[in-house]
N, C-alpha and C positions, 0 to 999 in steps of 0.2 A: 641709468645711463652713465653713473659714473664710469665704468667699464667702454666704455664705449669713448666719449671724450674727455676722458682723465685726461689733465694735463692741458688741455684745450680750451682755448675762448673761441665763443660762440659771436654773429653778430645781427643786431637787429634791424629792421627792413631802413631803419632814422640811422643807420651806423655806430650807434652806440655797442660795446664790446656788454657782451654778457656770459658772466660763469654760468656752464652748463650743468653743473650739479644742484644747481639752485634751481634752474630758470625748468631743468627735467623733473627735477625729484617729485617719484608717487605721480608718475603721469601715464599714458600711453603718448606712443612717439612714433611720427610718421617721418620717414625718411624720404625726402622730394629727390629722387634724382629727375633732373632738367636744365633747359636752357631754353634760349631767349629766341634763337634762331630756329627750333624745331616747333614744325607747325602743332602735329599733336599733341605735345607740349601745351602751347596757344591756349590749345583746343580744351586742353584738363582743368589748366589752371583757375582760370574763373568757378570752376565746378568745384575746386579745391578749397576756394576760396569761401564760396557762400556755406562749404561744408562746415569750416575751420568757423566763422563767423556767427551760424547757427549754434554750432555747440558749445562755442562761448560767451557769449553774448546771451542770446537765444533762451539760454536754460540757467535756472537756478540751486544752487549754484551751477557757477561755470565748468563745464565737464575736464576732469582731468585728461586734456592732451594737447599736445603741442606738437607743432609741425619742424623739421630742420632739412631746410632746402641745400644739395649737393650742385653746387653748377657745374655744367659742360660747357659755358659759355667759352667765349675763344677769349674774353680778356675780363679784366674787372669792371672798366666803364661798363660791357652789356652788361654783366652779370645784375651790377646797380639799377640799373635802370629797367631792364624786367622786373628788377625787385620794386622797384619803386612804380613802374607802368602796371603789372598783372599782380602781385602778389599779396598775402592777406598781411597781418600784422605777426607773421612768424620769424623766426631764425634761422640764420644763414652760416655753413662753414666759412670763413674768407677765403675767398677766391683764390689765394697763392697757398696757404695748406696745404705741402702735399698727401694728408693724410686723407684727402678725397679718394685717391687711388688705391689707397687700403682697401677704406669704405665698398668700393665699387666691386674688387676682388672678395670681400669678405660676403657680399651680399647677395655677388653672383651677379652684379649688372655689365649686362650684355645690351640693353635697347633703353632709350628713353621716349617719355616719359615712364617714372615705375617708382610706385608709392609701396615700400616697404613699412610696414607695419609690429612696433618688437616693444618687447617689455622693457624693464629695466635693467635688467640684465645683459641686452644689446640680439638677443634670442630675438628670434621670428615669430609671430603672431600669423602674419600672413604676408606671402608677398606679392597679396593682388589684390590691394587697397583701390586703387584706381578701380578697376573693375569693379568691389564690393561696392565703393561710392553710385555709383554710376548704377549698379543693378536693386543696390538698397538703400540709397541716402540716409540719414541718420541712424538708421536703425542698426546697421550694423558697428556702431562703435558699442552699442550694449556688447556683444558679441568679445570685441576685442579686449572691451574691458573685465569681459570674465576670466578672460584668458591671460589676464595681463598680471595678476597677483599681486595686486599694489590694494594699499589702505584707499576706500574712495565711500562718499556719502552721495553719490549721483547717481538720478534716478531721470529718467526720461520722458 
């Protein structure tokens, strides 16, 4: 993921700033585009949540992945407070970044909610996480993490 947020600080749902080469390295990475006002949104995130929660928590060890939430929120107080209302213990671009709109151009996002799925490389895995979640709950991160070519000792 250095490719992807080189140069970039990340931040955490407590506000604390976090380097992204650290916080990504040897992971699988789900790209959250959303926001606080879209109800399907709403409707994902709890599901996102116990997804994110189970595979780390859940499992021993904790499964290499991390989530990095994209807001469309209309300002940053939402942005925080969805963070802080619905969301797991993942990572956020800051809200005035304008390199969310790269992100959005590079990924192809056209609708929210929409959980892209990419190696470390910033390459696509898949870009219908949401969906694979929802039709296959845990099991499809084995999947992702085949595809993802990172060093990993997780086992399901």
């Amino acid at each position: 993921m250095v490719d992807v947020f080189s140069g970039r600080l990340l931040v955490s749902r407590d506000g604390r700033t976090v380097d992204p080469e650290e916080a990504l390295q040897n992971k699988v990475v789900g790209l959250y585009f959303s926001a606080g006002w879209c109800s399907p949104c709403r409707d994902f995130t709890p599901v996102l949540c116990d997804f994110y929660t189970e595979l780390l928590e859940d499992t021993e060890p904790p499964a290499p992945f991390e989530v990095v939430f994209i807001s469309s929120d209309h300002s940053a107080e939402e942005m925080v407070g969805y963070m802080h209302a619905m969301h797991g213990d993942w990572l956020a671009l800051p809200f005035h970044d304008p390199y969310k709109h790269d992100l959005k151009k590079k990924y192809n996002i056209t609708a929210i909610p929409k959980l892209v799925i990419v190696k470390q490389t910033g390459e696509v895995i898949t870009d219908k996480g949401r969906k694979q979640i929802r039709d296959k709950g845990r099991s499809c991160f084995r999947n992702w993490l085949e595809s993802a070519d990172i060093f990993q000792n997780f086992s399901s």
